[in-house]
N, C-alpha and C positions, 0 to 999 in steps of 0.2 A: 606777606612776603618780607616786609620791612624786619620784623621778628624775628623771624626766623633766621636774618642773615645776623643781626644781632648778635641773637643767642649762639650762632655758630663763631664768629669771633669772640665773642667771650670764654665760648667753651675752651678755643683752638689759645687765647693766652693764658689759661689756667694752664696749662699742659708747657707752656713754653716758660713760665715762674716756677714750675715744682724743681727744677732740678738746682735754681739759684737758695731756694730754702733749703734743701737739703744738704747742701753744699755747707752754708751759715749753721749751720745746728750741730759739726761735727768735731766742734772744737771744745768738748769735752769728751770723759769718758762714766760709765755708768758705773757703780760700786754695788753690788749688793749683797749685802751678809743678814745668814741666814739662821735660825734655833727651829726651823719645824721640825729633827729628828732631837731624839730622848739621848743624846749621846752627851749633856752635860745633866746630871743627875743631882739638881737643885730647882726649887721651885722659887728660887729668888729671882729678883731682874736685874739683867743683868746689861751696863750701859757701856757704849760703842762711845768713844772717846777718839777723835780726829785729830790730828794734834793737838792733842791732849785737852780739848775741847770737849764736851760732853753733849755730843751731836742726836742720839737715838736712844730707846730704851727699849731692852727684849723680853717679853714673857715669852713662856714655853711656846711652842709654834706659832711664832707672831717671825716675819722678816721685815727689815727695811731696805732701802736702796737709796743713791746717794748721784748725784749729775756733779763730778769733780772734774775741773782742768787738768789738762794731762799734768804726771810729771809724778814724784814720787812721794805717798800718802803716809803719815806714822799714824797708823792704827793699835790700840790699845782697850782691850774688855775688861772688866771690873764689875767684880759684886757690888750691885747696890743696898744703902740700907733699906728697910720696909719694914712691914708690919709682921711677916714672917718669923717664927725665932730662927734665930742661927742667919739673919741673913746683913750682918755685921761689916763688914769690910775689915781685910786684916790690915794689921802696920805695914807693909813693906806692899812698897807703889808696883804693879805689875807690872811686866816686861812689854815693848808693845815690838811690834811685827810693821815693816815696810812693806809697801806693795805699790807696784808701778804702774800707772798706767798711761795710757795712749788714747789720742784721740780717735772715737771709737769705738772703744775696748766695750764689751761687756762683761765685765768679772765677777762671779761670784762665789764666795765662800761658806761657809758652814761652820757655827761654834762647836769646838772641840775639847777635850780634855785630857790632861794626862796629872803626873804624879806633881810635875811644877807646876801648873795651874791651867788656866784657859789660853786656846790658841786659836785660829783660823787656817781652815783647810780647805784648799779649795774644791769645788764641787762643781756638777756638770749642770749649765743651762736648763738640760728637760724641757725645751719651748715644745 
């Protein structure tokens, strides 16, 4: 009997602590950028630069994800060098793209391409 009353107060302040952790955990936001579709057409890797930090590295369908303080992030992609031909880095530092976030947030984007070089576009969850 002694047990059992036990285990039922323990159970009953697990349930009265969850919502103080969840609470504490919300003061960041998640980042995550993504290469799983063929829409940047290089088999180089390609690195996620955080202010201007060199935070992640992408092959072809690989993603990472990032637990950042809210508030406003300077993102920048770049060809890295490798073992690949052609996969050089050119002279002239790439543009990089702000994105905001909130505590909370789940955001995520998708590497993209156009004529000026690589960008980040954002893309849908799919949980």
């Amino acid at each position: 009997m002694r047990w059992s009353a036990l285990s039922l107060f323990g159970f009953i302040s697990l349930f009265a602590a969850t919502p103080s952790v969840h609470a504490a955990g919300e003061d960041y936001g998640v980042l995550i950028i993504s290469r799983e579709r063929l829409e940047v057409a290089t088999s180089c890797e390609i690195g996620v630069y955080i202010h201007d930090q060199l935070s992640a590295r992408l092959f072809q369908e690989q993603s990472t994800s990032f637990n950042l303080p809210p508030g406003t992030v300077s993102l920048r992609l770049k060809l890295l060098p490798g073992q690949a031909p052609g996969c050089n880095p050119g002279m002239l530092a790439p543009g990089s793209q702000n994105v905001t976030l909130k505590a909370g947030d789940v955001l995520k984007f998708r590497i993209a391409m156009t004529q000026e070089g690589m960008y980040l576009k954002p893309a849908a969850l799919d949980y």
